[in-house]
C-alpha positions in Angstrom: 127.7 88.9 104.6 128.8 89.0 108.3 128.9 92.2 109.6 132.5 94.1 110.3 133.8 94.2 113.9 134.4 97.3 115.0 138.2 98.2 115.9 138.4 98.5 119.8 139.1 102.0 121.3 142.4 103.1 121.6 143.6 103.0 125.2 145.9 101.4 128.1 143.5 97.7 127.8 144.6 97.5 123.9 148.4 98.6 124.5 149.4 96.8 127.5 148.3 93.4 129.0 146.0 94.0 132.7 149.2 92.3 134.6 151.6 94.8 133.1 148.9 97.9 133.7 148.8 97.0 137.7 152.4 97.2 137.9 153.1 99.9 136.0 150.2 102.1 138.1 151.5 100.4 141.6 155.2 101.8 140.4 154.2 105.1 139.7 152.1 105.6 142.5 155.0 104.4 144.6 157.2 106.5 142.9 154.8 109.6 143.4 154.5 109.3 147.0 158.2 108.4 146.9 159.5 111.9 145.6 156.5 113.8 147.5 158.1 112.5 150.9 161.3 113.5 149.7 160.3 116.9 148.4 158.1 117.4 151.7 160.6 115.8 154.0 163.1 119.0 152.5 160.8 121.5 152.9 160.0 120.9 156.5 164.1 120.9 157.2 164.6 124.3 155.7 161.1 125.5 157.4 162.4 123.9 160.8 158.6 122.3 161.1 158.8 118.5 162.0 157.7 116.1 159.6 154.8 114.2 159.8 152.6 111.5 157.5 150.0 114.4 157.7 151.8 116.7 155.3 151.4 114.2 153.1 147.9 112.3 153.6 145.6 114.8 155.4 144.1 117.1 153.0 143.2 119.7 156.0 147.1 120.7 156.3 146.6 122.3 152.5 145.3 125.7 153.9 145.8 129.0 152.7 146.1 131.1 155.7 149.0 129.4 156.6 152.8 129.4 154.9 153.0 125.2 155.3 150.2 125.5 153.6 151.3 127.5 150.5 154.8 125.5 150.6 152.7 122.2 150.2 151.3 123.6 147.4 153.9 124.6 145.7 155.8 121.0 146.7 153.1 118.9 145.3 152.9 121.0 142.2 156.8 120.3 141.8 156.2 116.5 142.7 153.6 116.5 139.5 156.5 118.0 137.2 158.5 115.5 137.9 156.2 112.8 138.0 156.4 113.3 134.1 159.8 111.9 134.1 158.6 109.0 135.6 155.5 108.9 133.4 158.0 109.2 130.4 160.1 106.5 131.3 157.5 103.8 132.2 154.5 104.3 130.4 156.5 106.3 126.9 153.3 106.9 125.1 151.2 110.1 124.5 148.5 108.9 123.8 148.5 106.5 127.4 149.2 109.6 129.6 146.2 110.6 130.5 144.8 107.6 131.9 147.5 107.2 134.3 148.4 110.8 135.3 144.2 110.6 136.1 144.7 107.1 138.4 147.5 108.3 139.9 145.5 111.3 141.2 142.3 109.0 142.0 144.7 106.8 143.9 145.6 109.4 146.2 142.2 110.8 146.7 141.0 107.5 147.6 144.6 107.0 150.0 143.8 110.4 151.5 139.9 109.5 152.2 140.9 106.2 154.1 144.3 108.2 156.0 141.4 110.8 157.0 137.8 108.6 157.2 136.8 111.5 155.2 136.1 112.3 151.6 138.2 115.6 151.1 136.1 119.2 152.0 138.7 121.5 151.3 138.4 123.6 148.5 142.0 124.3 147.5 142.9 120.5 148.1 140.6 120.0 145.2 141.9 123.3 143.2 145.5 121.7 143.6 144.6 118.4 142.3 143.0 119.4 139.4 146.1 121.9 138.7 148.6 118.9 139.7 146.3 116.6 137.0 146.4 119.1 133.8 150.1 119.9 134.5 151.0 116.3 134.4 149.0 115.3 131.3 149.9 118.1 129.4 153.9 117.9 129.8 153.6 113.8 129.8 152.2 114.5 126.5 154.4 117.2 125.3 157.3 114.9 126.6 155.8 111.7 124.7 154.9 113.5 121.7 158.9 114.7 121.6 160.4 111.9 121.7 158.2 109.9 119.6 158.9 112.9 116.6 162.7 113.0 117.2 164.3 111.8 113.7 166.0 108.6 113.6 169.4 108.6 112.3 171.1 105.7 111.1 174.6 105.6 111.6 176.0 103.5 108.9 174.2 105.6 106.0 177.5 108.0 106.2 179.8 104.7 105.7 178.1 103.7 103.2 178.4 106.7 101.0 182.1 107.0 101.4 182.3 103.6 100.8 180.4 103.7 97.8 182.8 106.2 96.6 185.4 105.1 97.5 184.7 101.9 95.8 183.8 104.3 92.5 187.0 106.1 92.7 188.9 102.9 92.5 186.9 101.6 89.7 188.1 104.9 87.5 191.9 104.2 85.7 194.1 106.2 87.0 196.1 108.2 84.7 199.2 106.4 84.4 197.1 102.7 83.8 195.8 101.6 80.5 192.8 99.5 80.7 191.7 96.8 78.2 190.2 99.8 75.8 193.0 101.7 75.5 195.4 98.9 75.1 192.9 97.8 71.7 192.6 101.2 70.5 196.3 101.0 70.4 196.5 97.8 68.7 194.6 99.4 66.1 196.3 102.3 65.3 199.5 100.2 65.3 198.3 98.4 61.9 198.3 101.3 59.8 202.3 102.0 60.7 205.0 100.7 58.9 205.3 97.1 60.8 202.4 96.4 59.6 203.2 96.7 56.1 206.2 95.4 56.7 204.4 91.8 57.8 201.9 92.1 54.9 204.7 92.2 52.1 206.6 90.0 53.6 203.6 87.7 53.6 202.9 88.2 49.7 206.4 87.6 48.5 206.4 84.1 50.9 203.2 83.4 49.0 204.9 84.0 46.0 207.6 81.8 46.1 205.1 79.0 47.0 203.4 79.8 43.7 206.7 79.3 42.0 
């Protein structure tokens, strides 16, 4: 007896075809960098510091003696929130979340080490990322999980009740009707009155006369 196969691991290479994977991660990390430009791009309006491709790729303008530094923080922290929408709408399964909210991190510490020709040194760079990683696996999966539990209502269930009884209302003679019962039981109790005999006697004396 051939041995069983065992049932591949459940992950984003047995939900979604490679093709369809590359996309999706090359739309969220567009997406991601997208919103942190935005975000970033606000911040440094309000601050009345010019904006630069720094602020976004170079990991040394995360510091904490500065207060760019904290507002970066606190910007890509608020990019990763809503990053979840994103992750909600394309990817839509809890169980997928993590792999992607984890490549879309990787992507931009590999994007950051190529902007900068050097892997990242800075402490809090590193403390943000793996802050910016848990909050967007954790509320992609809350998000996921939430919509995948909501009940499903169908609409034509109520339609079909009232229909129903509608349909059993009419069925039921209405008071002033008679249906084919009552109209026998009537019959019936007509042949004991007095036509009845009437028809009988009349139908013994005819029989009579024939005998005579």
């Amino acid at each position: 007896m051939p041995p069983r196969r065992r049932a591949p691991p459940a992950g984003a290479r047995t939900e979604l075809p490679p093709l369809k994977i590359v996309r999706k991660i090359i739309l969220l990390q567009l997406v991601y960098y997208a919103s942190a430009t935005a975000l970033i791009l606000f911040t440094t309006l309000v601050y009345g510091t010019p904006f630069s491709l720094d602020l976004i790729f170079n990991w040394d303008a995360l510091r904490g003696d500065t207060t760019i530094g904290w507002m970066l923080g606190l910007v890509w922290m608020l990019n990763s929130v809503i990053g979840v929408v994103f992750l909600l709408l394309f990817v839509a399964r809890s169980k997928l979340i993590p792999d992607f909210a984890l490549t879309i991190h990787f992507l931009h510490l590999i994007t950051t080490s190529f902007y900068t020709h050097a892997i990242p040194s800075n402490w809090l760079w590193w403390g943000l990322q793996c802050a910016s990683a848990s909050l967007m696996t954790f509320l992609g999966i809350w998000a996921c999980q939430w919509r995948e539990l909501r009940p499903i209502s169908f609409g034509g269930l109520s339609g079909t009740g009232n229909t129903n009884q509608s349909s059993g209302e009419s069925s039921q003679p209405q008071a002033g009707e008679e249906g084919p019962s009552s109209r026998g039981r009537g019959r019936n109790r007509n042949l004991g009155s007095g036509d009845g005999d009437y028809e009988m006697t009349e139908l013994k004396a005819t029989t009579g006369e024939q005998a005579v």
